[in-house]
N, C-alpha and C positions, 0 to 999 in steps of 0.2 A: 123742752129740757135741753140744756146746754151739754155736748157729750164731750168729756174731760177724760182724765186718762184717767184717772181715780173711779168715776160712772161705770169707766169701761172697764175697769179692773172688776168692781163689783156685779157687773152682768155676766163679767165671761166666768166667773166664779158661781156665780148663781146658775147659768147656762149648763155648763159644765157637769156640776152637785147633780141640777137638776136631771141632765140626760143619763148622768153616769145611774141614780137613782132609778130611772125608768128603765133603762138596758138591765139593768141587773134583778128587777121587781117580779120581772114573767120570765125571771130563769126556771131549766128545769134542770133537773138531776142528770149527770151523763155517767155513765163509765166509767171510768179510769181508762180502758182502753182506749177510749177513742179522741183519746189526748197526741198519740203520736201518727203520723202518715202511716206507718205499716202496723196493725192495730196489734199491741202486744201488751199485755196488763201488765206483766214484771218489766219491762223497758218506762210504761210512761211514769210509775211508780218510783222509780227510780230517778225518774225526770223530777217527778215534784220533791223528791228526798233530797237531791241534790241541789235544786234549787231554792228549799225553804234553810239546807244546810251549809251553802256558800255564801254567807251573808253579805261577802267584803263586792259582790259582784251588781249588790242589790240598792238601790238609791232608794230615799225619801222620795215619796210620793210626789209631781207636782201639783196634786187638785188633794185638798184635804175633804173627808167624807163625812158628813153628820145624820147621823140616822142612828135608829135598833131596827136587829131583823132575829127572825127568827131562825135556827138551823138544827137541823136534823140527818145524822149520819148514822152508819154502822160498820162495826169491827166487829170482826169475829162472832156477828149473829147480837152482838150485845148494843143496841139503839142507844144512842146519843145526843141529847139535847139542852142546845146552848140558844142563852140569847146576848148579844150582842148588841154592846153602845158603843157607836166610836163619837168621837168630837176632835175631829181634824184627824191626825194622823195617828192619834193611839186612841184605847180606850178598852174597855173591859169587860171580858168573858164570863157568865156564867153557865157551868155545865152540869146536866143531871144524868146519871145511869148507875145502871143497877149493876154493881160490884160482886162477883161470885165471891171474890178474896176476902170478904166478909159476909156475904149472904146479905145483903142489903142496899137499898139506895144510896147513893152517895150523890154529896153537890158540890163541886171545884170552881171556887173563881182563878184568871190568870187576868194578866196583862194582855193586852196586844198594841201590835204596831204595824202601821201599815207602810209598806214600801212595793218599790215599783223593780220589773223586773224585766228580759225580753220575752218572755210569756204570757207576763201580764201583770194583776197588782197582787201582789201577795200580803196575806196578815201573817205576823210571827206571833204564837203564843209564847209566853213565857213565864216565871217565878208561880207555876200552879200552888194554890194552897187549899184549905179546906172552906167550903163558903164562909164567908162573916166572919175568919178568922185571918192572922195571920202567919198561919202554923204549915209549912210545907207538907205538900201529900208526898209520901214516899215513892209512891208508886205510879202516879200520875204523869204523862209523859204530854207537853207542852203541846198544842194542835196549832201545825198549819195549814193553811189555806191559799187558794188558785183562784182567780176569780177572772177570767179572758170573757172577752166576746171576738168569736173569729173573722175572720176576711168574709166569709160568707155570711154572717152574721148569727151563726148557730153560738151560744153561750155555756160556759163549762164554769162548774164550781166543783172543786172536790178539794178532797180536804189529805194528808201524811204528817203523821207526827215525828216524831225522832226515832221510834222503833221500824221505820219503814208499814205503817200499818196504816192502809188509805181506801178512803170510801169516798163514790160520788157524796153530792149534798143535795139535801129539799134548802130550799132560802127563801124565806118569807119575811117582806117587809110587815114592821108593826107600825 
């Protein structure tokens, strides 16, 4: 095989997907604490609030990401589960949990988008609505997400939405 710049474009893209895929496949759930050097849960919380809500500071992704995974989080004792498709740098959320504010299950799609940050790659949720429709949830506050692998190579996913309300994540590839 003759190696072209175009080959190589498509290896380091394939290379890339693929690694980024595997680093992030046998993530496991961390803390929120143990996001910052000196372990504080309202400081690193604060960190992801501020950084899923400075947007102008945050770039397009340079490796776009094709997969669905699964995720699992909790607020306030109340479990949450999304599954996720992205296709390159956006793609779309689906989420399930059980809503006191009606006594019932409820299921939210958003939007996401993925962009890059100095902490790492972030997904921004956005435009939440009720599943399979296109009718805004009122009350449904857009989920973001933190996805690093560190210097040491320990890996953090946790997730802060816009009310400051943030849980480690489970992440499972489907």
């Amino acid at each position: 095989m003759t190696l072209t710049l175009k080959n190589l474009a498509c290896m380091t893209t394939t290379t890339v997907f693929f690694g980024l895929t595997i680093g992030f496949s046998s993530i496991k759930p961390t803390s929120a604490k143990s996001l910052s050097t000196t372990p504080s849960t309202t400081g690193s919380q604060n960190l992801s609030f501020t950084i899923a809500q400075n947007t102008p500071q945050l770039i397009d992704a340079k490796t776009p990401i094709y997969g669905a995974w699964k995720l699992r989080y909790s607020v306030d004792g109340i479990v949450y589960e999304s599954f996720l498709k992205m296709q390159g740098n956006s793609g779309t959320m689906r989420t399930r949990f059980f809503s006191p504010n009606v006594d019932r299950t409820e299921i939210v799609d958003q939007t996401m988008q993925l962009r890059s940050s100095a902490e790492g790659l972030i997904l921004l949720g956005s435009h939440p609505v009720y599943g399979g429709t296109t009718i805004s949830h009122p009350t449904y506050s857009p989920d973001n997400f933190l996805f690093r692998i560190n210097p040491d190579g320990s890996k953090e996913v946790f997730t802060c939405d816009y009310l400051k309300q943030c849980s480690p994540v489970n992440l499972e590839t489907l």
